[in-house]
Kinemage of the C-alpha trace (Angstrom):
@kinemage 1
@onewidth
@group {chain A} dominant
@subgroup {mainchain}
@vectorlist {calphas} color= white
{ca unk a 1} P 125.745 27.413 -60.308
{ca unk a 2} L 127.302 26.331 -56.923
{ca unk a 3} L 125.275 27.158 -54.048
{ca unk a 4} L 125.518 26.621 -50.634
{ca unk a 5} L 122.714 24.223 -49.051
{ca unk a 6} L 120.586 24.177 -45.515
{ca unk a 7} L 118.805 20.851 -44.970
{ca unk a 8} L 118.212 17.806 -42.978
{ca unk a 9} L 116.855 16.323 -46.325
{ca unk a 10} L 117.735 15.740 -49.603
{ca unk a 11} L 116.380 13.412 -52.391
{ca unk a 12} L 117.886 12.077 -55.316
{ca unk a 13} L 115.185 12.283 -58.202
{ca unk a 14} L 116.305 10.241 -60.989
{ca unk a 15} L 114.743 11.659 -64.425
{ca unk a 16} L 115.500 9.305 -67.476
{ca unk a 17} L 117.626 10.402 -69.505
{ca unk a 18} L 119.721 8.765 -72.833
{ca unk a 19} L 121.571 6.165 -72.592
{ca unk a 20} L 124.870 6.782 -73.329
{ca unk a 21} L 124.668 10.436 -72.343
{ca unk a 22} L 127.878 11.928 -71.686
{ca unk a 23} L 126.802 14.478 -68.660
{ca unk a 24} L 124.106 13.739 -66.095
{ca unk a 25} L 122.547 17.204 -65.030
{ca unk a 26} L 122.173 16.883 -61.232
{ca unk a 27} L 119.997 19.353 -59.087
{ca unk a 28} L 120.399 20.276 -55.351
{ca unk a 29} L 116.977 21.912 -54.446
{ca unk a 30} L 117.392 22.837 -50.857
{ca unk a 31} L 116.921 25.889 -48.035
{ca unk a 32} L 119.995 27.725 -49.171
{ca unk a 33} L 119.480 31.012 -46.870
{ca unk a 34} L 118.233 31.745 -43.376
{ca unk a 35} L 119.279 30.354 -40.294
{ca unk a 36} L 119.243 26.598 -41.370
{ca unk a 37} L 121.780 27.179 -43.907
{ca unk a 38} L 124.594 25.359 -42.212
{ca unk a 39} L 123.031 21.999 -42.214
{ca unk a 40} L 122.287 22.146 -45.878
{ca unk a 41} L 125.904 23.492 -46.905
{ca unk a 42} L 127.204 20.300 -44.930
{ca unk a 43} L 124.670 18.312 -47.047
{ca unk a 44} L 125.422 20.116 -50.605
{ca unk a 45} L 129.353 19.635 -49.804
{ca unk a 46} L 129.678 16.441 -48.573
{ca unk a 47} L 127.504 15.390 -51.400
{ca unk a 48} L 130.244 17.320 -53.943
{ca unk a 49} L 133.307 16.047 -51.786
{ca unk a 50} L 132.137 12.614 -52.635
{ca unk a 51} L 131.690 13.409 -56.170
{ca unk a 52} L 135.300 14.601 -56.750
{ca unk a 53} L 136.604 11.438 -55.264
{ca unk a 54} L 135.145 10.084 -58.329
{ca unk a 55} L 136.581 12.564 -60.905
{ca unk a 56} L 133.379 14.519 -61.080
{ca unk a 57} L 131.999 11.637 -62.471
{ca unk a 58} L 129.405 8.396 -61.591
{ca unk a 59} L 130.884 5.698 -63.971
{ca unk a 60} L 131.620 7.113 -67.342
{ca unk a 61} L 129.182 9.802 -66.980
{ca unk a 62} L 130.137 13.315 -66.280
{ca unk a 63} L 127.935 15.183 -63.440
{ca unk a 64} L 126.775 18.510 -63.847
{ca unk a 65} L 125.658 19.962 -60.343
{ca unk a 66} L 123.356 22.760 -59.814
{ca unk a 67} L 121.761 24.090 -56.548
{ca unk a 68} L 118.986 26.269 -55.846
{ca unk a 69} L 117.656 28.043 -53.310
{ca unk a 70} L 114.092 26.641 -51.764
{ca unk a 71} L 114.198 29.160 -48.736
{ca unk a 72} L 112.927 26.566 -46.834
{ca unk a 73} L 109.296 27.683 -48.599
{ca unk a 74} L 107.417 24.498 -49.756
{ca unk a 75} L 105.779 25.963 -52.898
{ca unk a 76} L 109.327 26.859 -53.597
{ca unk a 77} L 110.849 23.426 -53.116
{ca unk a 78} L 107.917 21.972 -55.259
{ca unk a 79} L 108.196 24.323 -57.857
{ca unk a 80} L 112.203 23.978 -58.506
{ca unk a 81} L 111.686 19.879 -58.293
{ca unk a 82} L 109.597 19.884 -60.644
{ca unk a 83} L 111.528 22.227 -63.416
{ca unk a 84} L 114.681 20.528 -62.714
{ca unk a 85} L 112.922 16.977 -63.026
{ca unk a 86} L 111.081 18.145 -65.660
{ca unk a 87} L 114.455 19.287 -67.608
{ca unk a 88} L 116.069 15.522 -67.397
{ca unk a 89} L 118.194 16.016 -64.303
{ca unk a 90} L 119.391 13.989 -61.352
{ca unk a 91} L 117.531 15.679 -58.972
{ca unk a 92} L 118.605 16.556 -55.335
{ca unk a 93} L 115.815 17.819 -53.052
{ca unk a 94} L 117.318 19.089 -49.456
{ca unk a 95} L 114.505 19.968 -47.706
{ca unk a 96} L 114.182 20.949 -43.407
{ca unk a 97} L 111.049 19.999 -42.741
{ca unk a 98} L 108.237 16.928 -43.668
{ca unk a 99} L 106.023 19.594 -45.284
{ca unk a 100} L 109.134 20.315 -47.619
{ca unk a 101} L 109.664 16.927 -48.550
{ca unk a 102} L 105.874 16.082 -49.156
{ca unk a 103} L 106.139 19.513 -51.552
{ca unk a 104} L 109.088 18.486 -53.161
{ca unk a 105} L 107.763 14.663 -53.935
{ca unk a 106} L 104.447 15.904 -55.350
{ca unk a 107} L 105.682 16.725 -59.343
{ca unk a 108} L 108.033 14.181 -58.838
{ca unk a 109} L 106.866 11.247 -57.661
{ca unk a 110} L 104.582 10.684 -60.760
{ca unk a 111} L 106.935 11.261 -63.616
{ca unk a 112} L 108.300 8.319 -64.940
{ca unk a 113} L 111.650 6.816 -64.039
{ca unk a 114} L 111.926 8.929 -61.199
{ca unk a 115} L 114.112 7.978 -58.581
{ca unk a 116} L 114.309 9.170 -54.735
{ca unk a 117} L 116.778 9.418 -51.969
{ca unk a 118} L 116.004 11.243 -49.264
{ca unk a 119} L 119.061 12.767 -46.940
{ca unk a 120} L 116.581 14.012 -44.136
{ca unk a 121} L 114.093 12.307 -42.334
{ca unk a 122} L 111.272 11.392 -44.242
{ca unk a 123} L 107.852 10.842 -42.805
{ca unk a 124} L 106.994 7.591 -41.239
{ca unk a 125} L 103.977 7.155 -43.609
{ca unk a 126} L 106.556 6.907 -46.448
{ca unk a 127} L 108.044 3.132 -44.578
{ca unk a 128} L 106.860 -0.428 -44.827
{ca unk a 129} L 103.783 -0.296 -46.461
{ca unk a 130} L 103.476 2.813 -47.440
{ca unk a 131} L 106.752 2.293 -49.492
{ca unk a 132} L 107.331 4.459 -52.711
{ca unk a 133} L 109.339 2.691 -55.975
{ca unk a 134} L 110.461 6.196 -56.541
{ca unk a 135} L 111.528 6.937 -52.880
{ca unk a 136} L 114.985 5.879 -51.021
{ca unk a 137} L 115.879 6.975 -47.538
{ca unk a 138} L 119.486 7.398 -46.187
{ca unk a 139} L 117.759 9.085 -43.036
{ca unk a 140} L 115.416 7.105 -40.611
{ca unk a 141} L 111.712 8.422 -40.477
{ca unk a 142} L 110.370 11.698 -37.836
{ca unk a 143} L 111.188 10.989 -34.597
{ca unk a 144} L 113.534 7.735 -34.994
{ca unk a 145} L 116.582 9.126 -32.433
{ca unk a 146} L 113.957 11.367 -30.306
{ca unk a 147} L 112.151 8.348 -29.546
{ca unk a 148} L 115.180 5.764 -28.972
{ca unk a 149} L 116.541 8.226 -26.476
{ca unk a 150} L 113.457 8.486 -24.681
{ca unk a 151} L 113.739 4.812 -24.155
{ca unk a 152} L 117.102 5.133 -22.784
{ca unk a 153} L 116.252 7.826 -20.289
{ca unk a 154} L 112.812 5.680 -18.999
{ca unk a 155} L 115.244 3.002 -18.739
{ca unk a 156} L 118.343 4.397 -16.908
{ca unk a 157} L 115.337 4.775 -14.395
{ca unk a 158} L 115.060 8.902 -14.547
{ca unk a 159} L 111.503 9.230 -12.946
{ca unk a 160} L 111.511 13.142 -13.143
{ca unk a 161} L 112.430 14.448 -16.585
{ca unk a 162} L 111.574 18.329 -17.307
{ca unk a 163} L 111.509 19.004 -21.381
{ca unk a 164} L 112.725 22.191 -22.755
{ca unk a 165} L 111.479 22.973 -26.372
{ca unk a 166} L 109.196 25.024 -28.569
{ca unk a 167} L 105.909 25.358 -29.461
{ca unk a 168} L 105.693 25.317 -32.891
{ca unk a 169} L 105.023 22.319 -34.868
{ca unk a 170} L 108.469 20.953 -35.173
{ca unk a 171} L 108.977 21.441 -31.512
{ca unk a 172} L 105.998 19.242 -30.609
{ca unk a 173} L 106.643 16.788 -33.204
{ca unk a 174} L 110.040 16.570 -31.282
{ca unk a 175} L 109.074 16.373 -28.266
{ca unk a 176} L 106.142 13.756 -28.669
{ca unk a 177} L 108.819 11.282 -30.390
{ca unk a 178} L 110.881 11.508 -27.541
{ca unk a 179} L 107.308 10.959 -24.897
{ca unk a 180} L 106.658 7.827 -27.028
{ca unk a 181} L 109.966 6.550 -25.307
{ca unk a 182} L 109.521 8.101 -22.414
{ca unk a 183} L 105.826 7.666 -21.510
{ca unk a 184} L 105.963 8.559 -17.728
{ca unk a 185} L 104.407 11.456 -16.031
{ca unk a 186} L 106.772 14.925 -16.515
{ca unk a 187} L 108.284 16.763 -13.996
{ca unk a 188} L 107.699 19.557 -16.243
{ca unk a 189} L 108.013 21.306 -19.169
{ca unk a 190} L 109.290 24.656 -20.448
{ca unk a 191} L 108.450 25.935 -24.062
{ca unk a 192} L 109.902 28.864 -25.228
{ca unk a 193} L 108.851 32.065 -26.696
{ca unk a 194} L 108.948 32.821 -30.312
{ca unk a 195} L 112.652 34.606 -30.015
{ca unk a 196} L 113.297 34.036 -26.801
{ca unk a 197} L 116.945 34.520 -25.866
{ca unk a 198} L 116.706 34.606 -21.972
{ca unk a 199} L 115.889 31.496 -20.533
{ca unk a 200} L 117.923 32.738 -17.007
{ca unk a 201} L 113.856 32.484 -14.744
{ca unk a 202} L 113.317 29.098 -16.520
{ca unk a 203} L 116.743 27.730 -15.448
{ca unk a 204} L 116.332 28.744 -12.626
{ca unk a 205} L 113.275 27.152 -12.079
{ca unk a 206} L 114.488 24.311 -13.510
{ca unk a 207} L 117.193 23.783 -11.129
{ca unk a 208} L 114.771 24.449 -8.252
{ca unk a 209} L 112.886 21.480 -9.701
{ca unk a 210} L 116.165 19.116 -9.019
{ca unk a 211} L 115.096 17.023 -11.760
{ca unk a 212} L 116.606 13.858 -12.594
{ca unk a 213} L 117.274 14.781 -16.133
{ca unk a 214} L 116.563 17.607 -18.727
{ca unk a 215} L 115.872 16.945 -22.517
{ca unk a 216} L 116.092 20.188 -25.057
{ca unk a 217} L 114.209 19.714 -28.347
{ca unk a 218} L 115.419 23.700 -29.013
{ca unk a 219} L 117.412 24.444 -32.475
{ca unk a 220} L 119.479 27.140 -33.858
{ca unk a 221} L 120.323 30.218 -31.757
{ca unk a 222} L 117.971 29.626 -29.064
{ca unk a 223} L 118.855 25.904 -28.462
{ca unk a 224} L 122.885 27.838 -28.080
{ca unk a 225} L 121.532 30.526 -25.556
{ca unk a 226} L 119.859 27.685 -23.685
{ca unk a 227} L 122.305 25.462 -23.255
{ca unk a 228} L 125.350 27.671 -22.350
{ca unk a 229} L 122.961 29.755 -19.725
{ca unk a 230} L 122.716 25.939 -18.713
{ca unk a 231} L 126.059 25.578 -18.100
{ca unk a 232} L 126.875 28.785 -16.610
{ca unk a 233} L 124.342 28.072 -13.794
{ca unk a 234} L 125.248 24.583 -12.916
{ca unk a 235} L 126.309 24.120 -9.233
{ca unk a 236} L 129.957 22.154 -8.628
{ca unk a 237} L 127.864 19.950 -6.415
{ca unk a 238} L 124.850 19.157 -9.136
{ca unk a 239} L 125.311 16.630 -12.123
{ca unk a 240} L 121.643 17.351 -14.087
{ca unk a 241} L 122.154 14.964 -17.341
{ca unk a 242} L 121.450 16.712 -20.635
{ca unk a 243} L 119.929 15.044 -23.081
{ca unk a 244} L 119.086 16.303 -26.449
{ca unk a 245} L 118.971 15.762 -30.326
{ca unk a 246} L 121.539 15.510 -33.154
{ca unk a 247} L 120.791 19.282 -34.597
{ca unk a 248} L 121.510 20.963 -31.404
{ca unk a 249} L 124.708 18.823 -30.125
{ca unk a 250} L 125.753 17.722 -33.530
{ca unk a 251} L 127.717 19.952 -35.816
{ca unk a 252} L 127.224 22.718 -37.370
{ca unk a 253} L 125.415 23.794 -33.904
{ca unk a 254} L 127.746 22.535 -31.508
{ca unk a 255} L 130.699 24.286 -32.807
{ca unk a 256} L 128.567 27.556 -32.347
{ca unk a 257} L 127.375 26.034 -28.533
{ca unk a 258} L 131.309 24.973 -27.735
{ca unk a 259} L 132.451 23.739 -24.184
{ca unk a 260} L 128.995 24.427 -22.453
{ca unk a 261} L 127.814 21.194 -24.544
{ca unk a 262} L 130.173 19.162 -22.628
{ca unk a 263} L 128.367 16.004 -21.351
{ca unk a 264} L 125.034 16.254 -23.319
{ca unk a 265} L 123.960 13.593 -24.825
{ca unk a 266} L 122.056 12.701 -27.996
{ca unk a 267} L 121.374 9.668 -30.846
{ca unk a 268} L 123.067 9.780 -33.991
{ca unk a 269} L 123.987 6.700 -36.428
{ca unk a 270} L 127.779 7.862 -36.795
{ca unk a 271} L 130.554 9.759 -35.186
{ca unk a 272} L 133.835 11.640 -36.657
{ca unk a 273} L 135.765 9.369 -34.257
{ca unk a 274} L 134.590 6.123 -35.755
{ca unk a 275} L 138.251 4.463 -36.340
{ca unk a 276} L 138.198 2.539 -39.755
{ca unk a 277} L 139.582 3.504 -43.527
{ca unk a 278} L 136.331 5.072 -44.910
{ca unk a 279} L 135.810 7.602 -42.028
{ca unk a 280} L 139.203 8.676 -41.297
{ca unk a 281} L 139.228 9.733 -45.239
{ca unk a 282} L 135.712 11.612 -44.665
{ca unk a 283} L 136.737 13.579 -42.023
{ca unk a 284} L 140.385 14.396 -42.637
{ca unk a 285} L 139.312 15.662 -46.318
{ca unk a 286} L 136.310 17.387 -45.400
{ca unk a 287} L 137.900 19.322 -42.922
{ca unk a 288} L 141.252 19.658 -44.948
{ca unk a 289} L 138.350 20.872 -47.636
{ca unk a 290} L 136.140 23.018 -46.519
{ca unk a 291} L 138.210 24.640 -42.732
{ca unk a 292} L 135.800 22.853 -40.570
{ca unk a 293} L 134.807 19.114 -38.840
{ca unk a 294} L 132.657 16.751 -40.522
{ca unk a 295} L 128.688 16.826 -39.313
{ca unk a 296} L 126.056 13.764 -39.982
{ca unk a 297} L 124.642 16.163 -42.624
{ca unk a 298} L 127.793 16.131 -44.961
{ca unk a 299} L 127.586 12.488 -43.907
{ca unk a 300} L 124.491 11.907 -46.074
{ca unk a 301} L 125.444 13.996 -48.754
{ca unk a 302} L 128.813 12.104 -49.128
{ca unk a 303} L 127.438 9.054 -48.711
{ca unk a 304} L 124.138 9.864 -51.655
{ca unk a 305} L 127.481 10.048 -54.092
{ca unk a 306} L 128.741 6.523 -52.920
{ca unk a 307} L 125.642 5.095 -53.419
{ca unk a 308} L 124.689 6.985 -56.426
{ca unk a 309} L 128.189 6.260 -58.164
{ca unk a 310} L 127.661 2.180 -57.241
{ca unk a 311} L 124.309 1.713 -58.399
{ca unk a 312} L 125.481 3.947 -61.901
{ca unk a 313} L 128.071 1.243 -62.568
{ca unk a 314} L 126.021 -1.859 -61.237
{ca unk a 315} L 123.292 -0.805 -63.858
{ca unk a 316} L 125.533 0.178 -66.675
{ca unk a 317} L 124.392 3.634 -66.867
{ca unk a 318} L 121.104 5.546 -66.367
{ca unk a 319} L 119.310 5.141 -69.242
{ca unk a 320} L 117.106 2.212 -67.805
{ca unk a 321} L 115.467 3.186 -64.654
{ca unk a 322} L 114.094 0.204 -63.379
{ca unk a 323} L 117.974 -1.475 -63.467
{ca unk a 324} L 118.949 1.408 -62.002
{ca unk a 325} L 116.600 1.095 -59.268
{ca unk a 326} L 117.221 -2.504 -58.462
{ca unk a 327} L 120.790 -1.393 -58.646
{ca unk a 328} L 120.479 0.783 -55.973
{ca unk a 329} L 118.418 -1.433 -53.610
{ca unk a 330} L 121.348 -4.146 -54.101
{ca unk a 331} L 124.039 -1.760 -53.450
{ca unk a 332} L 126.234 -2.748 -50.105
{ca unk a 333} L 129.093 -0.773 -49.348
{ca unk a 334} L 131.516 0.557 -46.529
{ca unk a 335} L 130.897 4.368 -45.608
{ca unk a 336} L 131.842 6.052 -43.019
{ca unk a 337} L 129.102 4.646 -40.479
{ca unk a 338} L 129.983 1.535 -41.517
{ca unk a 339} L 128.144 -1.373 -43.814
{ca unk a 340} L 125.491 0.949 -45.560
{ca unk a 341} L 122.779 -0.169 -47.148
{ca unk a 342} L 118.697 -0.391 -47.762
{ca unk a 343} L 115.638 -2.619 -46.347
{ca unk a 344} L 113.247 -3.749 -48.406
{ca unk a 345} L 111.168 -0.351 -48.309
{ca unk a 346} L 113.994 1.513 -49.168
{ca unk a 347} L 114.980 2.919 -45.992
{ca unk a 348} L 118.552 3.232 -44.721
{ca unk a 349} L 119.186 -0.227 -42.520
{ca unk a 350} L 121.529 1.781 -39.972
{ca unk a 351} L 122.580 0.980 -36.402
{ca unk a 352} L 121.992 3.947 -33.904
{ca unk a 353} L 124.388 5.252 -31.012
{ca unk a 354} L 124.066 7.229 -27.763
{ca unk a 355} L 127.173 9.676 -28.356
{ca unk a 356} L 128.118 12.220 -26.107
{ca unk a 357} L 129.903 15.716 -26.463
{ca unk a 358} L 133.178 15.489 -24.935
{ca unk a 359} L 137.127 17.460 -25.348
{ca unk a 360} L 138.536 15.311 -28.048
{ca unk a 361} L 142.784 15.008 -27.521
{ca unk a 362} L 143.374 17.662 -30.010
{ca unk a 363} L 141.577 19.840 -27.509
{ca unk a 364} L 138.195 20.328 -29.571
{ca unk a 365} L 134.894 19.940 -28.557
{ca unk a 366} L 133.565 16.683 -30.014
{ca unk a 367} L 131.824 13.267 -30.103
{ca unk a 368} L 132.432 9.732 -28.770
{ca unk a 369} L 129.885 7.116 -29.184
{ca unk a 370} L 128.740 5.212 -25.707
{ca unk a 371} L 126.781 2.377 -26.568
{ca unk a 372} L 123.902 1.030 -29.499
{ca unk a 373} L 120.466 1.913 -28.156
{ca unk a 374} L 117.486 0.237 -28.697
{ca unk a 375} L 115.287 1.690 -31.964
{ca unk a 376} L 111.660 -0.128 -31.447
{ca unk a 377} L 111.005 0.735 -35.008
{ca unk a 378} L 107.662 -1.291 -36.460
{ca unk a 379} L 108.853 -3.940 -38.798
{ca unk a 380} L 108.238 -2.742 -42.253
{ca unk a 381} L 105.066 -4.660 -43.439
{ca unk a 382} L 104.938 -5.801 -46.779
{ca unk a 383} L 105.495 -3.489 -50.018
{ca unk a 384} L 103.269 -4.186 -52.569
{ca unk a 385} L 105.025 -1.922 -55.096
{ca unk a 386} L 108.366 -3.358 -54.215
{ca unk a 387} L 109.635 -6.672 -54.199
{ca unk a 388} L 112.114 -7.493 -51.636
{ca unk a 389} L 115.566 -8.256 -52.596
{ca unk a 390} L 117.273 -11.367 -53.546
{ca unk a 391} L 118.572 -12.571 -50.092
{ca unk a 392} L 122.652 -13.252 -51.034
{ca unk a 393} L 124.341 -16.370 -51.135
């Protein structure tokens, strides 16, 4: 069945199956209603545009997609992961959440032959050491562009940032990756209420504050009533930089946020006006596809079919899942963010950028990267499980 995804993660689980077999059953468990939907359909459809660049097939071997519908529940996620797994397919887990992706690896992870790749960002137990054979990345771990913009605000020399964000458990999590950039003192910080559409006394205070910047961790509707009552409030004679995070001024939000976004800024590790081959083909036939601009979600999900469809050739097939395995930690390859490929743990080796919203020349509301920003990630320690890969010639 085709179904529409709504995730900042997906996996790849890898399930043996026959060698020679002529159709590889592929699953796409992900949060397929509710108001994450978006980011999960970008995911699902990237993943499929990249698969009809390739006839439908990876190698020789015809793929047979099929999505369901985790409603972002993790007994759900871990329960259609493990039937799908279980039945001998490729399976796709796009998940929103850690607790998701911990469900989702738990029948999984055992079986063997399995085989990983994550889409969303993965736990940062799950790098270096704590490395999984079963478990590839093409996200960074929790926290990775919260934290490197932190650093960039503490060292454009902001001494009074106010945080806007919420207080559930994702909203702290967000918020304390972007304090472990920016350790100084607060000039405050605003958490919403559960529904909360009005935010016109807290901008107000805000703005009363004079702060030297703002960052939002908000998502979904509420990070789009925040940031437009923003805008609508901002003096001619004030400049207040915005700062922020890839799922509120990256798409599918931003299209919903439109011209109040203008100026915010945020990390990502690609942009739809990179100018090279592989990401003017992305984004002109995703949007020629599917009515709408590229985000970093169909990103991953295009690029999971690149590497997929390498690693399928490199090892002959899929029959042997260790080749296939080392295939896929040797594969190198040009996507649309550039050279793309794996450390030693498995995680996506990815350069990322400051990019700001800005009008593009066809008059949209878009991206344009600024500059690489520092990512104090801890070197991966050794893997015991996996042995790092032959250094090339």
């Amino acid at each position: 069945m085709r179904r529409f995804a709504a995730a900042a993660l997906a996996l790849f689980s890898l399930i043996a199956a026959p060698a020679g077999a002529a159709t590889l059953k592929v699953g796409f468990v992900t949060t397929l209603t509710g108001g994450e939907g978006a980011m999960g359909r970008d995911m699902l459809e990237g993943f499929e545009l990249g698969l009809r660049h390739f006839g439908g097939r990876f190698g020789v071997i015809e793929v047979e997609l099929q999505a369901v519908d985790d409603r972002r529940q993790p007994e759900e996620a871990a329960r259609a992961a493990g039937r799908l797994a279980a039945e001998g397919a490729v399976l796709i887990l796009g998940n929103t959440s850690e607790e998701n992706l911990t469900a989702a690896l738990a029948p999984v992870g055992g079986m063997p032959g399995a085989l990983v790749l994550g889409l969303g960002e993965p736990p940062a137990a799950m790098a270096g050491t704590g490395c999984r054979p079963s478990f590839f990345s093409l996200a960074p771990t929790v926290g990775t562009y919260e934290e490197a913009i932190g650093r960039l605000v503490a060292a454009r020399g902001h001494k009074r940032v106010w945080v806007v964000g919420s207080g559930d458990e994702q909203g702290r999590r967000t918020i304390d990756a972007f304090r472990r950039g920016y350790p100084q003192s607060l000039a405050g910080e605003t958490l919403n209420r559960r529904g909360q559409m009005n935010f016109g006394p807290e901008v107000m205070a805000i703005r009363q504050a004079r702060p030297d910047a703002v960052f939002t961790a908000l998502e979904g509707g509420i990070a789009v009533a925040f940031v437009r009552q923003w805008a609508a409030t901002a003096p001619d004679d004030e400049d207040i930089p915005l700062f922020g995070t890839v799922r509120t001024f990256g798409r599918p939000l931003l299209t919903a946020i439109g011209p109040a976004a203008l100026g915010a800024q945020h990390a990502a590790a690609w942009s739809d006006e990179m100018d090279h081959p592989a990401n003017r083909r992305f984004t002109a036939e995703f949007e020629l596809e599917y009515g709408r601009g590229a985000s970093m979600w169909a990103l991953r999900g295009y690029e999971a079919a690149l590497m997929l469809e390498a690693a399928v050739k490199i090892a002959g097939g899929i029959g042997d899942r260790q080749k296939l395995r080392q295939a896929l930690r040797g594969v190198e390859l040009a996507s649309p963010r550039g050279s793309l490929r794996f450390r030693h743990d498995q995680m996506v080796a990815e350069t990322i950028y400051l990019r700001q919203v800005v009008l593009t020349p066809n008059g949209r509301v878009g991206h344009e990267i600024r500059t690489a920003l520092e990512v104090r990630a801890t070197p991966p320690g050794p893997c015991a499980i996996i042995d790092p890969p032959p250094e090339k010639k």
